[in-house]
C-alpha positions as CSV (number, residue, x, y, z in Angstrom):
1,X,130.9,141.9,24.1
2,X,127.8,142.8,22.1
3,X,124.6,142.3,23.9
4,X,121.3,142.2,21.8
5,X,117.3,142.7,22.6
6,X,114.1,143.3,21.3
7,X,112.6,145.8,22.4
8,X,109.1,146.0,22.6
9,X,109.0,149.5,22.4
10,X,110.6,149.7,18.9
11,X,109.7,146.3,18.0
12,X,112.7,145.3,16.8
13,X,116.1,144.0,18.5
14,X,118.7,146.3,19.3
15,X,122.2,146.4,21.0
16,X,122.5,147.3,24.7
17,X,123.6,150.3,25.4
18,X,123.4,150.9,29.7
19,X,122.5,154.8,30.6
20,X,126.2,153.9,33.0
21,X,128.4,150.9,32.1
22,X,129.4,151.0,36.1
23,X,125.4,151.0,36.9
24,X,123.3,148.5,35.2
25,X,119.4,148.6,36.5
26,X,116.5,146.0,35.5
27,X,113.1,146.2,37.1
28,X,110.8,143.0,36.7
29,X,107.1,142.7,38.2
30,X,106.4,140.1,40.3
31,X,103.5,138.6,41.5
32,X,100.0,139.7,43.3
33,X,100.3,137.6,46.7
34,X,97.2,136.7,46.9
35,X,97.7,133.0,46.5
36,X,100.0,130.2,45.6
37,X,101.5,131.0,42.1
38,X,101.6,128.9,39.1
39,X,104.1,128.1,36.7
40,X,103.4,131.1,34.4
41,X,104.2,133.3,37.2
42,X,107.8,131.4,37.4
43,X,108.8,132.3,34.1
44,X,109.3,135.8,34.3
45,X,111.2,135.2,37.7
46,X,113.9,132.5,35.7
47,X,114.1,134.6,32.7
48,X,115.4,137.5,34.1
49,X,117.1,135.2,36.6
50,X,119.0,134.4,33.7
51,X,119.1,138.2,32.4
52,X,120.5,139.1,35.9
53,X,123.2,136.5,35.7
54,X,124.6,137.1,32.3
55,X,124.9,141.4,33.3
56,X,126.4,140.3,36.1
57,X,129.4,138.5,34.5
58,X,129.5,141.5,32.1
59,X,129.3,144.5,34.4
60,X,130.9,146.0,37.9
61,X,127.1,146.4,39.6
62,X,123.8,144.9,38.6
63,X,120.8,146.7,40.7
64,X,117.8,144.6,39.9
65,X,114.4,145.1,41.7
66,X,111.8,142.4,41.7
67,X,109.1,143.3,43.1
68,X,105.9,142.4,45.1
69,X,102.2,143.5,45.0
70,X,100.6,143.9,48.0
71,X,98.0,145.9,48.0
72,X,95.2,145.0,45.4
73,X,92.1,144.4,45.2
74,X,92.1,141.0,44.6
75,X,93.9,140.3,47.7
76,X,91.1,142.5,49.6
77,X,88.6,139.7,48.3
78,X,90.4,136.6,49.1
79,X,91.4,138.1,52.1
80,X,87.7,138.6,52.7
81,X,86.7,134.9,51.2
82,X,88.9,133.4,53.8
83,X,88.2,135.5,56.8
84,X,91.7,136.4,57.4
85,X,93.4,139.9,57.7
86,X,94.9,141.3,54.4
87,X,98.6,141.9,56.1
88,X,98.2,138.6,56.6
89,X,97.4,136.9,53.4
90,X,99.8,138.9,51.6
91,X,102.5,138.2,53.9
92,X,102.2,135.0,54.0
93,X,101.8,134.0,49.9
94,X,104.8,136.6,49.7
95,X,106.8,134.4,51.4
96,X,105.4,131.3,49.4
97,X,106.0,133.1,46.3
98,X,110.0,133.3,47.7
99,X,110.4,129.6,48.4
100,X,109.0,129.0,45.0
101,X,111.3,131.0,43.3
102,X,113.8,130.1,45.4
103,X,113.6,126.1,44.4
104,X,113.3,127.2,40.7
105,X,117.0,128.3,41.2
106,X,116.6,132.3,41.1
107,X,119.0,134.2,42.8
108,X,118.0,136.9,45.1
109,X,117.4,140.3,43.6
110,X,119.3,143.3,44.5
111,X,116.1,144.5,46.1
112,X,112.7,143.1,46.6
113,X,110.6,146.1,46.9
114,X,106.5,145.6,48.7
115,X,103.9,147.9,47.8
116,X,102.8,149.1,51.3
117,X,106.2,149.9,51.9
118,X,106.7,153.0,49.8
119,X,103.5,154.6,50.2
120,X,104.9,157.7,51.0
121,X,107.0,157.5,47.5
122,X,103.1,156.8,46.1
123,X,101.8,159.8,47.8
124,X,104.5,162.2,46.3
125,X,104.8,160.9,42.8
126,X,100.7,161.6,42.4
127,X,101.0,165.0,44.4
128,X,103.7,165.6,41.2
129,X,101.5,164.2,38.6
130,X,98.7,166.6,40.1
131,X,100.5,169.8,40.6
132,X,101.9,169.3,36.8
133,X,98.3,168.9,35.7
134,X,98.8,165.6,34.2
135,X,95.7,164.3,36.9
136,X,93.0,165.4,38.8
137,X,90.5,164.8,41.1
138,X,87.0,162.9,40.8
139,X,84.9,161.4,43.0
140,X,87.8,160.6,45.7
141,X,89.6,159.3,43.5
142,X,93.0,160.8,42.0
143,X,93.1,159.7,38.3
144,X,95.9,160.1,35.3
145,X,94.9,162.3,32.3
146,X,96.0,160.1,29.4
147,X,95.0,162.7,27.1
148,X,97.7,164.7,29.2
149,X,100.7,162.3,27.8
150,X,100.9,162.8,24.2
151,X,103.2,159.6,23.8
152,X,100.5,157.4,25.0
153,X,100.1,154.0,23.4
154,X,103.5,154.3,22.1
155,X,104.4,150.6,23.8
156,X,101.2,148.8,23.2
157,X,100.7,149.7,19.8
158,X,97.1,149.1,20.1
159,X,93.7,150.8,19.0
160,X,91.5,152.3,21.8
161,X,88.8,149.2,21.5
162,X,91.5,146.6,21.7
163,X,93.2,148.4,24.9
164,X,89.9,149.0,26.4
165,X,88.5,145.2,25.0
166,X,89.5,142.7,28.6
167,X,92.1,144.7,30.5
168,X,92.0,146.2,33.7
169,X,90.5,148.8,33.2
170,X,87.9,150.4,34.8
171,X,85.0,152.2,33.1
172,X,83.6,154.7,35.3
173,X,81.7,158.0,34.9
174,X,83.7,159.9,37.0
175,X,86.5,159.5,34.2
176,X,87.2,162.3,31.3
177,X,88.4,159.5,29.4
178,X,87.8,156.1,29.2
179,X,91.4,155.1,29.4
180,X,92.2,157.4,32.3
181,X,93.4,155.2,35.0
182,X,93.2,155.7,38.9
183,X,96.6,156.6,40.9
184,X,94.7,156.8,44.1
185,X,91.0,155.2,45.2
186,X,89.1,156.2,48.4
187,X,88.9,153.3,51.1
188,X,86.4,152.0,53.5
189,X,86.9,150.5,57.1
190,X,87.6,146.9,56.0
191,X,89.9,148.2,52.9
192,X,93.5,148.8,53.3
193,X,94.3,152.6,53.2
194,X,96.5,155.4,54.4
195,X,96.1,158.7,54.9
196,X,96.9,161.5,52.2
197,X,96.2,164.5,50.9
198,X,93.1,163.0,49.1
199,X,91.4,161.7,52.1
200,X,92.1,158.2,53.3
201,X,92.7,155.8,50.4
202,X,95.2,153.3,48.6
203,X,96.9,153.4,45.5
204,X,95.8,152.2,42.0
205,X,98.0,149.3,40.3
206,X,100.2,151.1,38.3
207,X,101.6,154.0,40.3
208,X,103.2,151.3,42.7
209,X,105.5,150.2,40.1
210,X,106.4,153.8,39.4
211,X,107.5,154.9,42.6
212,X,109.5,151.8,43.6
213,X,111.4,152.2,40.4
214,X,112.4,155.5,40.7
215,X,112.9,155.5,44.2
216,X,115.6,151.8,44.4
217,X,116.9,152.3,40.5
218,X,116.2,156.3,39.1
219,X,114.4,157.8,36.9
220,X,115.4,156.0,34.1
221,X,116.7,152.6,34.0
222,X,118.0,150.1,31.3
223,X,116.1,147.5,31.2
224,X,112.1,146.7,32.7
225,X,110.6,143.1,32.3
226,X,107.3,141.6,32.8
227,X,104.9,139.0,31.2
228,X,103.8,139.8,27.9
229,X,99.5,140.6,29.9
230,X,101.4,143.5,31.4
231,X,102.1,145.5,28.2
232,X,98.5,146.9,28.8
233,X,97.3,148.5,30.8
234,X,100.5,148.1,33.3
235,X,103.2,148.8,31.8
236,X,101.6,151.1,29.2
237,X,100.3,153.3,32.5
238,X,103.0,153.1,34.1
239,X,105.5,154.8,31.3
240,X,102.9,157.2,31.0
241,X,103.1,158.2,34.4
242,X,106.8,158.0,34.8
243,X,107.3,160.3,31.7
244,X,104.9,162.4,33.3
245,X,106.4,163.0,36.6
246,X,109.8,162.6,36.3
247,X,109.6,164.9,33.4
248,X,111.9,163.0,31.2
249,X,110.7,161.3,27.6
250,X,112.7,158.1,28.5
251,X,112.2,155.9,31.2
252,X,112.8,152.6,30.3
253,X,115.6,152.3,27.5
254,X,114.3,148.3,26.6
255,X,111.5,146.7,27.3
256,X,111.4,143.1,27.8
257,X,108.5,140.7,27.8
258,X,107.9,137.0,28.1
259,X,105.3,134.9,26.3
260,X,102.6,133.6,28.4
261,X,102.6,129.8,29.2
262,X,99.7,127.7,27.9
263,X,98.2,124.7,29.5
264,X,96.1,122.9,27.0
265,X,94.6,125.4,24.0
266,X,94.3,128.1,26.4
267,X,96.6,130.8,28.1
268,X,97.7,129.7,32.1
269,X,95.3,132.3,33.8
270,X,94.3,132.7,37.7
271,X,91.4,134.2,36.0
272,X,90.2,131.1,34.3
273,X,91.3,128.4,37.0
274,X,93.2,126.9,33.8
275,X,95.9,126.8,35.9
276,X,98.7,124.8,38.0
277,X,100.7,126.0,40.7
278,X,104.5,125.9,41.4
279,X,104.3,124.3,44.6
280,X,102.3,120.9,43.1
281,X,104.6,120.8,40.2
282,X,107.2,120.9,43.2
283,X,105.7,118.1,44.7
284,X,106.4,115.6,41.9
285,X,109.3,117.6,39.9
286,X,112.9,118.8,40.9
287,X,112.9,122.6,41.1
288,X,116.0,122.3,38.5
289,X,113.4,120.4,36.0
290,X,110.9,122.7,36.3
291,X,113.6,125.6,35.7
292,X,115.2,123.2,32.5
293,X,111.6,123.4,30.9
294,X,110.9,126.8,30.8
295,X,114.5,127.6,29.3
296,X,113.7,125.2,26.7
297,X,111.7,127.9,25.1
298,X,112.6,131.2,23.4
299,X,111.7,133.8,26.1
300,X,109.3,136.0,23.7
301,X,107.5,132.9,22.6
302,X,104.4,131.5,24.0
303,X,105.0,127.7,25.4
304,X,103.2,125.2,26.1
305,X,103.4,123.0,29.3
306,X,103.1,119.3,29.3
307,X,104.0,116.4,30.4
308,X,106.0,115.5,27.5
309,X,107.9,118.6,28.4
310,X,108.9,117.8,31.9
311,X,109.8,114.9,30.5
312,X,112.0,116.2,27.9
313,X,113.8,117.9,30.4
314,X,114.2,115.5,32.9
315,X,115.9,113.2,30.1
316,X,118.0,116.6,29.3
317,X,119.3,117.1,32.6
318,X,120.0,113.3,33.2
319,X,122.4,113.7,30.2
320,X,124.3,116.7,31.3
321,X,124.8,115.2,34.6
322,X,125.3,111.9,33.0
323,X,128.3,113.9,31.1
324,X,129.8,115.0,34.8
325,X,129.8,112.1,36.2
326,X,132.0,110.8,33.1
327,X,134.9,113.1,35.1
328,X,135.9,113.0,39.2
329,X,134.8,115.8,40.5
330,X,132.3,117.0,43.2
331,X,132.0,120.9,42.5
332,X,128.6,122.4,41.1
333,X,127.8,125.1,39.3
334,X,127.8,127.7,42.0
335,X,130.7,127.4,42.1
336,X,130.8,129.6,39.0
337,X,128.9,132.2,40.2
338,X,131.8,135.2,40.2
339,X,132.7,134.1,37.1
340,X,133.8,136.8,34.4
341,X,132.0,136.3,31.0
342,X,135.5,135.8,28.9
343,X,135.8,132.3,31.1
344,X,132.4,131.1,30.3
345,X,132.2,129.0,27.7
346,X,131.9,131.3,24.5
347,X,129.5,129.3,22.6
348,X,126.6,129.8,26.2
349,X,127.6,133.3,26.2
350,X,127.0,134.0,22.5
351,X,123.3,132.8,22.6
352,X,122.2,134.5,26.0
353,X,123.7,137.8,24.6
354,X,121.3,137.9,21.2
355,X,118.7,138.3,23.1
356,X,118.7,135.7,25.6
357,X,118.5,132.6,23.2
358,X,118.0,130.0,26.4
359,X,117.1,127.2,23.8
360,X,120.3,127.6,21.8
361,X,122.7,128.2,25.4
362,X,121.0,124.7,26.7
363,X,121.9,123.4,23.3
364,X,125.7,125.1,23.9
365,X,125.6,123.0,27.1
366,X,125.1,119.4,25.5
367,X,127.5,119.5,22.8
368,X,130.1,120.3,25.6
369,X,128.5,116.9,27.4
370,X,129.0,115.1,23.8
371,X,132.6,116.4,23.9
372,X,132.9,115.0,27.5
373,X,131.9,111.5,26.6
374,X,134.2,111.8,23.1
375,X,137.4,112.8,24.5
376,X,140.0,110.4,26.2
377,X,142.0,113.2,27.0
378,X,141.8,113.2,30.8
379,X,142.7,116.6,31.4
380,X,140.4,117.8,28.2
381,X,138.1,116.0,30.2
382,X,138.6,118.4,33.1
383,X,138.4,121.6,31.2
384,X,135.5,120.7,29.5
385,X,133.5,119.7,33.2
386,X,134.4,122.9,34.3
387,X,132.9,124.9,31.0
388,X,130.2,122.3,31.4
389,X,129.5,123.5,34.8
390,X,130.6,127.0,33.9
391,X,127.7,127.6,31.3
392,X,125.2,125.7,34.1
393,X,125.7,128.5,36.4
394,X,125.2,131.5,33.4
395,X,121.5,129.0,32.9
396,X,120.9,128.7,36.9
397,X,121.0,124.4,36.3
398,X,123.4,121.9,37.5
399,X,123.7,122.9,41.0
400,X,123.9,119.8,42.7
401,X,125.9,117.2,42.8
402,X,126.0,114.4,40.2
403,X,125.3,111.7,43.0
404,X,122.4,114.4,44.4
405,X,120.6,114.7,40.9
406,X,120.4,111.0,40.3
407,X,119.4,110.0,43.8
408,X,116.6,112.3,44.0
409,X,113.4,111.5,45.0
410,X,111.1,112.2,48.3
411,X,109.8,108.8,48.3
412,X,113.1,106.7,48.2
413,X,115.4,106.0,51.3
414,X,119.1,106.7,50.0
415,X,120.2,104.5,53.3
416,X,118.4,101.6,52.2
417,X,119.0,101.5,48.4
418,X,123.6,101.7,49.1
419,X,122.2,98.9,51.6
420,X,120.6,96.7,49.5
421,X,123.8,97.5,46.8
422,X,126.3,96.0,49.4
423,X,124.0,93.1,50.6
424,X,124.4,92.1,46.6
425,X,128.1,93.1,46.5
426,X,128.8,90.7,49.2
427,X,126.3,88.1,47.5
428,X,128.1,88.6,44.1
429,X,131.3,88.0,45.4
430,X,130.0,84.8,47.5
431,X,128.8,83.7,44.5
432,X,125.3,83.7,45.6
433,X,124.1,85.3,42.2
434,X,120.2,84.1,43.1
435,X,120.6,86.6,45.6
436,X,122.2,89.3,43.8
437,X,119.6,89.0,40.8
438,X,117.0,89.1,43.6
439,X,118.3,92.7,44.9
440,X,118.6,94.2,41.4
441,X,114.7,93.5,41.3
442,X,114.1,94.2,44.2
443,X,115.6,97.9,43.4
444,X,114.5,97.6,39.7
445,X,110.9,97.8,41.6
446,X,111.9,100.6,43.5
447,X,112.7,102.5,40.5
448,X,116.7,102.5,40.6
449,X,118.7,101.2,37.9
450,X,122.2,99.9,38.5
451,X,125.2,100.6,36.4
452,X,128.3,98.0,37.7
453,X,131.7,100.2,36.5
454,X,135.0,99.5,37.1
455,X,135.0,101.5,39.9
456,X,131.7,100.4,41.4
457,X,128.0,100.3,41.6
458,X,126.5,103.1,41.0
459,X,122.4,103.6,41.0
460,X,120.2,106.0,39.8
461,X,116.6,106.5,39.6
462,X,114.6,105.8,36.1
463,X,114.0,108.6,33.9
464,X,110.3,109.1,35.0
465,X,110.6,108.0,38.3
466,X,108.1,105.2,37.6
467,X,108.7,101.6,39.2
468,X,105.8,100.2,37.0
């Protein structure tokens, strides 16, 4: 089976070919804990969700590293703002970041590399970089030599003004070049620092993501991922200093990146406050909607969150479930999950393998629901809730059960809605239909609509959870 990306490094999409067919290894960025992230940040984390699912069914072993920031000096600040120790900040929003993920429907990574836990990995990759002359020493700091690396700029395919115009970077004087970029900073008492051959210090940014790589997946991998902000100055530093010290031209074989989310006219940005966080959304939104609406864009384009969208999707996903409950069964998705590709349904796989075309797969998914609701076959029926289900688990949706998706909601009591349905089943049948048209408003106010079948009553909740 064919796989295809773009690569942002060549600009162009090309077939996968893994360094080891037995071997595959991704690297993604994840967040800087320090803070509850928003949506934008849960992109990424479902995208390659998604990535990681579809190598999975294709290859023997799947190493993918996710992994977290912290150390940073913008968890120093808040840490600082809210009076609280930095361990402690960044442990605690790294496990925030988790449960977020977590309800979005990602699986766990292979690994789930921290920052402060490979200094010493930090310490040698720079003491490599310096003995090879590719950085030196200023001011107590260690910084790269971009002049050094003569592929430089290669990913970003940017000029000088527009790499130097609103990134990270620092301008200082103690810098040869403007676009040199620290590997290791002095610190003070308050700062988080180790000791090293440098005096005692932390590490820049993009040295972390260096040595974690090489250290959990080599030094080259097949595929590294990240929002489409990181191309500079991340990821571009952190090639640079790859190449650099593991002496090899190739370090990453495809690079994949995301489009930003926008809320309004404007890019979702801590930065900017323009912003809204996982964990609210969470509060009025299934984890599996959220998931459905940022799948409902093509990965490398931006999108824009709304409303409307959330929507969309929760009027999506009540159709695809509305297509398994057509058939008896109780089964979910995950129950898919060691799955081979050939038995996934062909039409899912086709779209996720050119380069991870999530709108077309979702679309896959819903003419297998309109074949559902066409068929009288009953064992057709069957075969096609199992590719249903099947191509749910490839996407990371429909993983709960039918009655679980349409009863959901933290403000209903699911004990005293079937109550209410047998007080008017007994009223129906005593023929006390006042009564009976009395409950149905009654539940009509709660927000449930009732659907009387042949082999029952069954309830859901309206579309937008609204009882106006």
């Amino acid at each position: 089976m064919e796989l295809r990306f773009h690569n942002t490094l060549s600009g162009r999409k090309e077939v996968f070919k893994p360094l080891d067919p037995d071997r595959i290894t991704v690297y993604a960025c994840g967040p800087t804990v320090y803070n509850l992230v928003h949506i934008g940040n849960g992109r990424p984390a479902v995208v390659f969700d998604v990535l990681f699912r579809l190598l999975r069914s294709i290859y023997p072993e799947v190493a993918y590293a996710r992994n977290v920031t912290d150390v940073d000096d913008k968890i120093n600040a808040a840490a600082l703002a809210q009076g609280k120790s930095i361990a402690t900040l960044a442990d605690r929003f790294t496990e925030e970041y988790q449960q977020d993920i977590r309800a979005l429907g990602a699986l766990e990574p292979t690994v789930e590399p921290r920052a402060t836990q490979h200094i010493p990995e930090i310490v040698e990759m720079i003491g490599e970089l310096i003995d090879k002359n590719y950085a030196y020493l200023a001011d107590g700091h260690v910084l790269f030599d971009v002049s050094s690396d003569p592929s430089y700029g290669t990913l970003a395919k940017r000029s000088l003004a527009d790499m130097l115009d609103g990134a990270r970077v620092e301008i200082a004087p103690y810098k040869r070049d403007p676009k040199d970029f620290v590997l290791w900073k002095p610190s003070t008492g308050e700062l988080p620092g180790w000791e090293s051959p440098w005096g005692y210090g932390r590490p820049g940014w993009h040295i972390e993501c260096s040595a974690m790589v090489r250290k959990h997946l080599g030094r080259t991998i097949d595929i590294h991922g990240g929002g489409s902000d990181l191309t500079f100055p991340h990821h571009e530093n952190e090639a640079a200093q790859s190449r650099s010290a593991n002496d090899n031209a190739e370090y990453v074989r495809y690079w994949l990146h995301n489009g930003m989310l926008t809320l309004g006219d404007e890019k979702m940005s801590k930065s900017t406050g323009n912003i809204v966080t996982i964990r609210e959304l969470l509060g009025r939104h299934p984890g599996e909607t959220l998931r459905y609406a940022l799948l409902s864009g093509q990965y490398r384009s931006p999108l824009a969150w709304s409303e409307d969208l959330l929507k969309q999707a929760t009027a999506s996903l009540d159709r695809l479930y509305g297509a398994l409950r057509e058939v008896p069964g109780n089964e979910t998705s995950s129950s898919y999950r060691d799955t081979p590709v050939d038995d996934f349904p062909a039409s899912v796989t086709a779209a996720l393998c050119d380069d991870l075309n999530t709108p077309q797969a979702l679309a896959a998914l819903h003419a297998i629901a309109g074949d559902i609701h066409k068929t009288e076959d009953v064992e057709q029926a069957q075969v096609l809730r199992s590719q249903l289900l099947a191509g749910g688990w490839l996407l990371g949706l429909l993983d709960r059960t039918v009655e679980a998706h349409f009863q959901q909601s933290a403000d209903i009591d699911s004990e005293q809605i079937d109550t209410l349905i047998e007080e008017r089943i007994s009223a129906r049948q005593n023929k006390d239909y006042a009564r009976a048209d009395e409950i149905r408003e009654e539940l009509t106010a709660l927000g449930v609509e009732l659907e009387d079948t042949a082999d029952g009553t069954r309830w859901k909740l309206r579309g937008d959870n609204d009882s106006d």
